[in-house]
N, CA and C of each residue as an Amber inpcrd file, in Angstrom:
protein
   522
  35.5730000   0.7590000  -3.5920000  34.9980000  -0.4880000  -3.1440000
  35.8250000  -1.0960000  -1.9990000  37.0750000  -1.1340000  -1.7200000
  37.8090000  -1.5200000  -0.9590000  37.9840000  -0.2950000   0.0030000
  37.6170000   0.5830000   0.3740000  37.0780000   1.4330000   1.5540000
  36.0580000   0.7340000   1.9780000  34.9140000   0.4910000   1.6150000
  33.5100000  -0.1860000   1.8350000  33.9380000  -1.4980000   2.7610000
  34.4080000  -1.8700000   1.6170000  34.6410000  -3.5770000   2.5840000
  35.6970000  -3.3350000   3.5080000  36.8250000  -2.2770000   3.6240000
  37.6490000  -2.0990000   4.8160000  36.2950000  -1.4420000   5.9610000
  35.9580000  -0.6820000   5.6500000  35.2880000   0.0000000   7.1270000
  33.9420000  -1.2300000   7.3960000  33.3230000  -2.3300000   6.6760000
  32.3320000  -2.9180000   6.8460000  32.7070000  -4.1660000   7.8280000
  34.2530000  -4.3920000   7.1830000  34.7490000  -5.4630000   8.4920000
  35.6080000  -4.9740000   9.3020000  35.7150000  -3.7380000   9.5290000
  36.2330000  -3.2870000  10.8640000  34.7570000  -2.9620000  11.7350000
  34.0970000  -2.7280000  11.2960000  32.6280000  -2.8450000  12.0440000
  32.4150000  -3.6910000  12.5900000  32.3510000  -5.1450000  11.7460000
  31.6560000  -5.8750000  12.1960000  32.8370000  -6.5710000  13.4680000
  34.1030000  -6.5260000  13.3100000  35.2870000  -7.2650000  14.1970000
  34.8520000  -6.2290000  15.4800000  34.2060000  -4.9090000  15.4310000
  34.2520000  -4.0920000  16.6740000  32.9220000  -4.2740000  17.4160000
  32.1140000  -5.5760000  17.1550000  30.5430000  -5.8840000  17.4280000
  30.9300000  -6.4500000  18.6760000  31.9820000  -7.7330000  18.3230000
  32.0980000  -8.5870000  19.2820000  31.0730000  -9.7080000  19.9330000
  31.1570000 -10.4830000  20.5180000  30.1760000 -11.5670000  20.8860000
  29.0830000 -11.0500000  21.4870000  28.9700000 -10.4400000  22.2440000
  28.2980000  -9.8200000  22.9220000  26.7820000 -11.5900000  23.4070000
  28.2940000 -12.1520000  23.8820000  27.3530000 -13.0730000  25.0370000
  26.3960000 -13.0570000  26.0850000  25.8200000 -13.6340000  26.5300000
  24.9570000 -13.2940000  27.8360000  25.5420000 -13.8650000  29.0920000
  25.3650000 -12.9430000  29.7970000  26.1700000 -13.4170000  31.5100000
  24.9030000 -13.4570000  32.6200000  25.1760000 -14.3180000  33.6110000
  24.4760000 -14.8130000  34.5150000  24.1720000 -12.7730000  35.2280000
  22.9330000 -12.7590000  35.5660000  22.9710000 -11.4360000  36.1400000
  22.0640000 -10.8430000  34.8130000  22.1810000 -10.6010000  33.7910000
  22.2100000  -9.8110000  32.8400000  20.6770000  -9.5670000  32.7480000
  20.5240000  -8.1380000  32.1860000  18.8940000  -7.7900000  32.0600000
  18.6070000  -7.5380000  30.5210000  17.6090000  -7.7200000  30.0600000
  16.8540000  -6.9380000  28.8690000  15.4430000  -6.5700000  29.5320000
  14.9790000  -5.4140000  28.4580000  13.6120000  -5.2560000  28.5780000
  13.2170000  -4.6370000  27.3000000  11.8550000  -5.4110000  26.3980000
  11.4550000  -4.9990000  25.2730000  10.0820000  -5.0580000  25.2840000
   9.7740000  -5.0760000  23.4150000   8.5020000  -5.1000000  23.0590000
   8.9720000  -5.6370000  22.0220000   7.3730000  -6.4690000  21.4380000
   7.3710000  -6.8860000  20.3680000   5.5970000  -6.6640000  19.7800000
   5.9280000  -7.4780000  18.6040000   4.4000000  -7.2940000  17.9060000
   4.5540000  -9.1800000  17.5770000   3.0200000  -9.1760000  17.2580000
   3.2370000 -10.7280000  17.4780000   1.6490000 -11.2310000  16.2740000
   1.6690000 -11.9300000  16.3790000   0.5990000 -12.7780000  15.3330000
   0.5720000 -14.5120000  15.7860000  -0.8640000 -13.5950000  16.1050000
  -1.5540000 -15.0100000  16.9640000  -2.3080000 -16.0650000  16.0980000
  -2.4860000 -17.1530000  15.6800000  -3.3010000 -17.6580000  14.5370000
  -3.7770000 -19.1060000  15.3090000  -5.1630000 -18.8840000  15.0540000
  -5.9030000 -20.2880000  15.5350000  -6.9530000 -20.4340000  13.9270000
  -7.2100000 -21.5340000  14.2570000  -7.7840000 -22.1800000  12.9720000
  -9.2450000 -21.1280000  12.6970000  -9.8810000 -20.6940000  14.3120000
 -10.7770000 -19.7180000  13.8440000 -10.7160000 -18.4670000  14.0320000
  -9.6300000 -17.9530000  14.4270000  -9.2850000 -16.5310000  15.1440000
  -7.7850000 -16.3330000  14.6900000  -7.4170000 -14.9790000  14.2470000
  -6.1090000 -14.6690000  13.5990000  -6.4750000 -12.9370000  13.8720000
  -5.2170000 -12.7940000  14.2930000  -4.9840000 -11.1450000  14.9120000
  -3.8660000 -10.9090000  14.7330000  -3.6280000  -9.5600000  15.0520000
  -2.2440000  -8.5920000  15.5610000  -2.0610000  -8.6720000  17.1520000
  -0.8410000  -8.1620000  17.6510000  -0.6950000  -7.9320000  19.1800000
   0.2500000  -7.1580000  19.2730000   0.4490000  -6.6920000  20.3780000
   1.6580000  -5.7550000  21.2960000   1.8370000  -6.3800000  22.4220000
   3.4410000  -6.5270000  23.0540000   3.6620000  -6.7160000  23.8160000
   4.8980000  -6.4530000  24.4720000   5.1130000  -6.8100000  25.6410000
   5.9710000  -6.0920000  26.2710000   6.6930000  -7.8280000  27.1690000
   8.4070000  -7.1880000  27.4070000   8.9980000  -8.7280000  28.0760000
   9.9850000  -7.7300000  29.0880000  10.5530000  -8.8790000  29.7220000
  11.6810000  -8.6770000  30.5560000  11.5690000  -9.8620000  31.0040000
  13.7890000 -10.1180000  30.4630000  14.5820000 -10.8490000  30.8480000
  15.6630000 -10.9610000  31.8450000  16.1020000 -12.0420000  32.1950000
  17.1950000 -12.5670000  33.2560000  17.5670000 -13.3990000  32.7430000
  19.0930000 -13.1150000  33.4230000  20.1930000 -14.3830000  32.6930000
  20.2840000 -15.2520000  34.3100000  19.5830000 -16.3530000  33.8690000
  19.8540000 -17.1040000  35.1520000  21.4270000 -17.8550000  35.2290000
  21.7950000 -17.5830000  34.2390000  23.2470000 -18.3180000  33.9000000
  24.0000000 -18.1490000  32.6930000  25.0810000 -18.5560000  32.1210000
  25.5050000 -17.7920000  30.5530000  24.4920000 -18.8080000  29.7710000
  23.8910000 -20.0790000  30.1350000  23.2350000 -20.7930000  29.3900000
  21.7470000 -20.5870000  29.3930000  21.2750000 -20.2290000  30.2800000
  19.7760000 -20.0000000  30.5980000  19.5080000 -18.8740000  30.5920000
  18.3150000 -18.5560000  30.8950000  17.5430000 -17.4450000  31.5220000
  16.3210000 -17.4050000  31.3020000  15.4470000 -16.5000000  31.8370000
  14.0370000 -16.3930000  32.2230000  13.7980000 -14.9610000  31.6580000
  12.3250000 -15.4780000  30.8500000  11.4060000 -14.2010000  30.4880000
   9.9090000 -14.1360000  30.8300000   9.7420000 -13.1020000  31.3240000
   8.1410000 -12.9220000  31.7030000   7.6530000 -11.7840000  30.4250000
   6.5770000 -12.5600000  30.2590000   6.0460000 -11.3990000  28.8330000
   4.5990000 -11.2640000  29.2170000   4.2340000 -10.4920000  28.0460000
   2.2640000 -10.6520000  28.1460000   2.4720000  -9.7400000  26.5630000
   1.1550000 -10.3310000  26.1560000   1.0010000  -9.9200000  24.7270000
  -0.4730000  -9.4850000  24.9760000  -1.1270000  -8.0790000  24.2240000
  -2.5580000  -7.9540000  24.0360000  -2.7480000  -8.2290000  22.0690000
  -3.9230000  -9.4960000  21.9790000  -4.1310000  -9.1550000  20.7270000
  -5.4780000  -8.1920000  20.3700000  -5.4000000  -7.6500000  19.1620000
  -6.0690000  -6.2320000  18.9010000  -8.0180000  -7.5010000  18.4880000
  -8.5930000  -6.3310000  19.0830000 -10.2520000  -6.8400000  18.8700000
 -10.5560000  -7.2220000  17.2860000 -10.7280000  -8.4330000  16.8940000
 -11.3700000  -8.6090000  15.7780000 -12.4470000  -9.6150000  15.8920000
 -13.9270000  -9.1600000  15.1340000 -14.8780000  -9.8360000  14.7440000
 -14.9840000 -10.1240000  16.1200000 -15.3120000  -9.3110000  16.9730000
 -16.0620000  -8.9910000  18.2560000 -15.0280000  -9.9080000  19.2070000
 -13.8000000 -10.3960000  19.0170000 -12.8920000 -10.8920000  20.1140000
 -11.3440000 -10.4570000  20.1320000 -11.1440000 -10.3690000  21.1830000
 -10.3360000  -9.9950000  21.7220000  -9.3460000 -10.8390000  22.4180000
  -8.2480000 -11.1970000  22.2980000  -7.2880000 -12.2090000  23.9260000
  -5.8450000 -11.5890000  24.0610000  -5.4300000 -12.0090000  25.2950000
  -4.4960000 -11.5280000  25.7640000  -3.4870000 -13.0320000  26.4600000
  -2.3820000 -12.5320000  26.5770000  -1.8300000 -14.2370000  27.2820000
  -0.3430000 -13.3160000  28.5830000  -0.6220000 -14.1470000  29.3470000
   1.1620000 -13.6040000  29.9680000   1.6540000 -15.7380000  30.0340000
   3.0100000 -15.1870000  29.8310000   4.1300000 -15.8850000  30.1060000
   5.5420000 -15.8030000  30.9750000   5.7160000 -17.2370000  31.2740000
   7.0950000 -17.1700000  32.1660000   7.4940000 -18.4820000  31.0450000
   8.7580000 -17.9220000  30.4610000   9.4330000 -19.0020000  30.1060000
  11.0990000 -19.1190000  29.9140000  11.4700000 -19.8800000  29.6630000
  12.9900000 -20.5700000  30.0830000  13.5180000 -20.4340000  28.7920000
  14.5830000 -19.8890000  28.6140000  15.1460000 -20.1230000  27.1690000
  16.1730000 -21.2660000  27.3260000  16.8900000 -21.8440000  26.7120000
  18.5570000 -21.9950000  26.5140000  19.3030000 -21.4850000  25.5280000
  20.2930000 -20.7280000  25.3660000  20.6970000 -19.4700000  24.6330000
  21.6840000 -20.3580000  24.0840000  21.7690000 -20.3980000  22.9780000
  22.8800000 -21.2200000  22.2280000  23.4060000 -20.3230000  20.9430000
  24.7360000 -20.0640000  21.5930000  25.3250000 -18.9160000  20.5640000
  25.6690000 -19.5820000  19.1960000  25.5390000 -18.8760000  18.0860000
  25.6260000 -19.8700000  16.8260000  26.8180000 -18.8990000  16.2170000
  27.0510000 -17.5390000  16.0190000  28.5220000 -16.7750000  16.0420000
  28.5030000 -15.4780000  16.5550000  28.9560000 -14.5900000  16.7960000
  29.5180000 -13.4330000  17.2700000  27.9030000 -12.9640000  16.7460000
  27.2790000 -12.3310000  18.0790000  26.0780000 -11.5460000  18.0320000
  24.8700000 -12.4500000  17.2580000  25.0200000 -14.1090000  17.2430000
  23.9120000 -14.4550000  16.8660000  23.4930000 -15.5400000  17.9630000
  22.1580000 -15.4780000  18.3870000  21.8230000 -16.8070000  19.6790000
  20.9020000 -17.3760000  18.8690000  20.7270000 -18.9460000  18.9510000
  19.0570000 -19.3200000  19.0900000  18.7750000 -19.8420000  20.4130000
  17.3880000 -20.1410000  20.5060000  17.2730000 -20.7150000  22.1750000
  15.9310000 -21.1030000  21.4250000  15.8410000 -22.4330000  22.3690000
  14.2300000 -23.0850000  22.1320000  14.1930000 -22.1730000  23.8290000
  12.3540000 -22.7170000  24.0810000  11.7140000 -22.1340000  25.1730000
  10.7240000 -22.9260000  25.8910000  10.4140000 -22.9270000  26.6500000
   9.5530000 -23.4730000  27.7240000   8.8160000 -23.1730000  28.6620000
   7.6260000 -22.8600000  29.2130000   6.9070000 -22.7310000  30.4060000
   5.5600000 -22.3060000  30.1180000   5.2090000 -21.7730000  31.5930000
   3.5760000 -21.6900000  31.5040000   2.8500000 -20.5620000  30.8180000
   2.0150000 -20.7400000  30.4900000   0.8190000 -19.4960000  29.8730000
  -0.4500000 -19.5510000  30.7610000  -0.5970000 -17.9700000  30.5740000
  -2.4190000 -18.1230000  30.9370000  -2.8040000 -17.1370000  29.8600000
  -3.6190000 -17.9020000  29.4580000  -4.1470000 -17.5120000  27.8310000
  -5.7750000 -17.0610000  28.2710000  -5.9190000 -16.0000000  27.8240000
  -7.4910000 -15.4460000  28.0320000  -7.9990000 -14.7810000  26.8850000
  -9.3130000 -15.1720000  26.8250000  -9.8400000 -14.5690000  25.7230000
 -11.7260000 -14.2900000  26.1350000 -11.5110000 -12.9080000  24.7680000
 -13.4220000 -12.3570000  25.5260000 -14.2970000 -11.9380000  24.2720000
 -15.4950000 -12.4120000  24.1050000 -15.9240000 -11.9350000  22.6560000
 -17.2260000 -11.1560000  23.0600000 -17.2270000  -9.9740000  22.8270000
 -18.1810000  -8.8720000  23.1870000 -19.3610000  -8.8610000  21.6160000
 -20.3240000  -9.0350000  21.7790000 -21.2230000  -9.0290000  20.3710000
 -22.2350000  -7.3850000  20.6700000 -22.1880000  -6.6770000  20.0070000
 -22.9550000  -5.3700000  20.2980000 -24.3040000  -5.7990000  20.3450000
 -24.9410000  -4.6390000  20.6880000 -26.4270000  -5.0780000  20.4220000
 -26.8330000  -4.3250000  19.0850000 -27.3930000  -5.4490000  18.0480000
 -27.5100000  -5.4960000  16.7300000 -29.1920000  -4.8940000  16.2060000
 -29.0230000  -4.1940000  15.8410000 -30.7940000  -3.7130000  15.2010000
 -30.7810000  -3.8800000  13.8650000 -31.9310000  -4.4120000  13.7720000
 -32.8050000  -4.5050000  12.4360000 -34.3210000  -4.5180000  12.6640000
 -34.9880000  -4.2440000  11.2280000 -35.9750000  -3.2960000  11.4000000
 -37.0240000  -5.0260000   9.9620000 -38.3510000  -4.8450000  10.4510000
 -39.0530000  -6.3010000   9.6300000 -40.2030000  -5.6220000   9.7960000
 -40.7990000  -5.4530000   9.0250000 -42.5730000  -5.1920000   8.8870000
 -42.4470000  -4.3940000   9.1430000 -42.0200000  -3.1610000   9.2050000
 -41.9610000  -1.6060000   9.8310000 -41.6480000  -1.8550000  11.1920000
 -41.5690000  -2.7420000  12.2060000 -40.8700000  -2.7450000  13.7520000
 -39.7790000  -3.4300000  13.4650000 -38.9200000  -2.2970000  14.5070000
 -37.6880000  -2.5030000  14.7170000 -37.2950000  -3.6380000  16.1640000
 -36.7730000  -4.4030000  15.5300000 -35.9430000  -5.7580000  16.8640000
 -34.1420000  -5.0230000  17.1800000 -33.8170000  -5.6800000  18.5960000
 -32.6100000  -5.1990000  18.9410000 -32.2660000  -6.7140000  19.3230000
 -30.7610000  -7.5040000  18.9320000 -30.5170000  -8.6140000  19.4010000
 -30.2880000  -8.6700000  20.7920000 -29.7360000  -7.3710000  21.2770000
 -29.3130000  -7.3950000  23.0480000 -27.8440000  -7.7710000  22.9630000
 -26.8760000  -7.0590000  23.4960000 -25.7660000  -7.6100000  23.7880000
 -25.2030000  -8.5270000  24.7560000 -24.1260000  -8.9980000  23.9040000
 -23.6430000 -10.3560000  24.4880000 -22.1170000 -10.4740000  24.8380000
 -21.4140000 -10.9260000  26.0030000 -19.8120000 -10.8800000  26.1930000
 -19.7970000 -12.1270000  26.6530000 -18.9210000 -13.0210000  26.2720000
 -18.6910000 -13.8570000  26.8940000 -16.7790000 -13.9990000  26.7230000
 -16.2090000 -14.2260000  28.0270000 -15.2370000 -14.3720000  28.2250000
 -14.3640000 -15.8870000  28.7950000 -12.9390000 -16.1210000  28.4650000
 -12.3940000 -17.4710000  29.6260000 -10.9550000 -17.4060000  29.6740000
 -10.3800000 -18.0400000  30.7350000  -9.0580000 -17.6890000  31.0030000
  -8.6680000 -19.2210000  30.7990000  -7.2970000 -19.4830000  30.1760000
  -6.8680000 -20.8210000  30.0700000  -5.6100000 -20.8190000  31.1260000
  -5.1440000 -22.2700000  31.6200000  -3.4310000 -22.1450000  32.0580000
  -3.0560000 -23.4970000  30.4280000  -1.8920000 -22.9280000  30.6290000
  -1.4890000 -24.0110000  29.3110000   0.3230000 -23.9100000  29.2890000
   0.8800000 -24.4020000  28.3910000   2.1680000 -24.0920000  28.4250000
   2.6800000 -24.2360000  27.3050000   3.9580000 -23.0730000  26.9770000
   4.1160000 -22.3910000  25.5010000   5.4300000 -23.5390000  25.0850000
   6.2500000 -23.9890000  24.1900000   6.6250000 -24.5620000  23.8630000
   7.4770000 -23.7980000  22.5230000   8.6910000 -23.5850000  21.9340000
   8.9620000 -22.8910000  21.0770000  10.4380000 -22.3690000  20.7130000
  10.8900000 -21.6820000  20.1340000  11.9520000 -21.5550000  19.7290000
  11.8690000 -20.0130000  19.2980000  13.6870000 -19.3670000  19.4480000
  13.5590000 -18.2320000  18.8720000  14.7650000 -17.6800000  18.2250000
  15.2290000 -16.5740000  17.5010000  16.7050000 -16.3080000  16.8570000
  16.6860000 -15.2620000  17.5170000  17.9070000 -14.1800000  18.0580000
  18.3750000 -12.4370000  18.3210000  19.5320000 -12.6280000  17.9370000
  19.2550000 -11.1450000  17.6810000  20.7430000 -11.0890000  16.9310000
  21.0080000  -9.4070000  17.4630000  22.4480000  -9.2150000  18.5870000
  22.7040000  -8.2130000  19.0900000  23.3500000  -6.8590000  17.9160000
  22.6960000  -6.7240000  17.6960000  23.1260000  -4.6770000  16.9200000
  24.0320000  -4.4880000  17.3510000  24.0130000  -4.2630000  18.7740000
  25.2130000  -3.6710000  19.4000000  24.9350000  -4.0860000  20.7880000
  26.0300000  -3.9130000  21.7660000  26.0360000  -4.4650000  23.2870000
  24.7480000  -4.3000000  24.2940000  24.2830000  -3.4770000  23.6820000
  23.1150000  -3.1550000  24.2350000  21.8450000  -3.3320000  23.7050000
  21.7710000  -3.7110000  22.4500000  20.0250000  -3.4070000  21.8480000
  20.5160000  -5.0310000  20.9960000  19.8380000  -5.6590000  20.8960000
  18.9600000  -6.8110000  20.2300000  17.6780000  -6.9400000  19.7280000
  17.3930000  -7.5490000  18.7650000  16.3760000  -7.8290000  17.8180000
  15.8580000  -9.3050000  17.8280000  14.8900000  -9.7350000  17.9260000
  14.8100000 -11.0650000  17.9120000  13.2270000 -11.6090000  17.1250000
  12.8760000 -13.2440000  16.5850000  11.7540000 -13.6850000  15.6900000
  11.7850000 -15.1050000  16.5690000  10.4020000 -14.7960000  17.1580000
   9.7070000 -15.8680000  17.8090000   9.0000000 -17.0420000  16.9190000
   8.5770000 -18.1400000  17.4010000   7.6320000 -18.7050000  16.9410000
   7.2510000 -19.8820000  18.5220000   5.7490000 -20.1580000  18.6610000
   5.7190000 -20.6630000  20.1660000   4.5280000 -21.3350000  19.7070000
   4.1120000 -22.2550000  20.6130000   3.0680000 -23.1940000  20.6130000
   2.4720000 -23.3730000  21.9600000   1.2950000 -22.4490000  21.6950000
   0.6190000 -22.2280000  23.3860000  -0.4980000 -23.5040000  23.8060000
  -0.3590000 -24.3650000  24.4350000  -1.2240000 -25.5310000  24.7480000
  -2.1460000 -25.2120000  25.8150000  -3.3230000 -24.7380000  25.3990000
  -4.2400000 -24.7420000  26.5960000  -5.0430000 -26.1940000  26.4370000
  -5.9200000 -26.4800000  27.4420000  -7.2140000 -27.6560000  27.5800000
  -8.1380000 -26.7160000  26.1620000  -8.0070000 -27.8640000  25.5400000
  -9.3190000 -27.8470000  24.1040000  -8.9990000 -26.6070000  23.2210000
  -7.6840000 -26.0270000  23.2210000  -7.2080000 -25.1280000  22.5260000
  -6.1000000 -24.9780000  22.2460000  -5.7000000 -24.9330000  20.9730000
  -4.0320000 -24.1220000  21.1140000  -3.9990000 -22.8420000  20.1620000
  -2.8810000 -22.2010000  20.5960000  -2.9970000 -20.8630000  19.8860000
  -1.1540000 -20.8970000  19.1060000  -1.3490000 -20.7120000  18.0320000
   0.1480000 -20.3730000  17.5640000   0.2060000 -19.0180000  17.5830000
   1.7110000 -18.5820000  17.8960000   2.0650000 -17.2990000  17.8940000
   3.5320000 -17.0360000  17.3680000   3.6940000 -16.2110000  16.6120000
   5.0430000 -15.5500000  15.6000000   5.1500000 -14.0130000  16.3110000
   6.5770000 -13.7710000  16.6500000   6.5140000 -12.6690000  17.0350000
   7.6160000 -11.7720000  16.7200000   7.8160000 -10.6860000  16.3160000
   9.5590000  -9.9690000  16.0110000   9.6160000  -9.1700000  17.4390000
  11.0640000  -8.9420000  17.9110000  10.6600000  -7.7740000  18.8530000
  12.3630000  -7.3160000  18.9060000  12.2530000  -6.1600000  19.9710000
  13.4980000  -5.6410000  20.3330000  13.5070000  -5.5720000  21.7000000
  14.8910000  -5.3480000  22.4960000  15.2060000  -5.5430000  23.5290000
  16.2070000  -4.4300000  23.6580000  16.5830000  -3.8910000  25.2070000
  17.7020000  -2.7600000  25.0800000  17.8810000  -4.0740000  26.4660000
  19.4140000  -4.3700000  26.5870000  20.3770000  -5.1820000  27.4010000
  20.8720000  -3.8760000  28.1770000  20.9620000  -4.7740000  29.7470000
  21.9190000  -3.8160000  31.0920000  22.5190000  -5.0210000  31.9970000
């Protein structure tokens, strides 16, 4: 037992802070869960970051959520973190900036059959793009100098809509 806990905190003393420096890159993916009062999905997505400073930095993302009950949306973002280290390999950062939130609901064309003739409803798509701005907070926590893990949560404000979104993802740092 005292092997265990010797090699578990020589591990963890060899992690180190692994702070963020002005310059610094990531680039990841995540999966995400979008939930509106009438629409709730899965997504994939993809980011890349900049350290605009050891305190800031900037991420551009875009998320696709997966087609359900004939709709579909997608969103990209630019937003601002502030990285606030809480101990060795742990940050939180709230977040800030714009969205354009789009969404499209494709209805097939539907047959059914009444008195022996058959009716077809005709298909239907209707689509719209929002601008809005995300609002939110997030935790990472660096593995190692290079790869991070991180759990979103954001509040997308479009005109006559908002969309909440939860997201886990990973990042490889350069």
């Amino acid at each position: 037992m005292k092997k265990v806990l010797m090699i578990a905190a020589m591990m963890l003393m060899s992690m180190g802070a692994f702070a963020q420096e002005a310059g610094q890159m990531a680039i990841g993916a995540n999966a995400a869960y979008g939930f509106a009062s009438n629409y709730k999905t899965f997504g994939l997505g993809a980011k890349f970051q900049y350290g605009i400073t050891e305190d800031f930095r900037a991420e551009a993302s875009g998320t696709y959520f997966f087609k359900k009950d004939y709709t579909s949306a997608w969103d990209v973002n630019l937003t601002v973190h502030y990285v606030i280290p809480v101990s060795e390999g742990l940050n939180v950062y709230p977040l800030l900036g714009p969205t354009l939130f789009g969404i499209k609901v494709d209805v097939p064309d539907i047959s059914f059959s009444f008195g022996g003739d058959t009716y077809h409803s005709g298909e239907a798509s209707a689509s719209e793009t929002r601008f809005g701005v995300n609002a939110g907070a997030g935790i990472e926590y660096f593995i190692s100098e290079n790869f991070k893990v991180n759990f979103e949560a954001k509040y997308q404000y479009t005109k006559d809509s908002d969309w909440p979104v939860l997201s886990i993802g990973a990042a490889y740092v350069f």
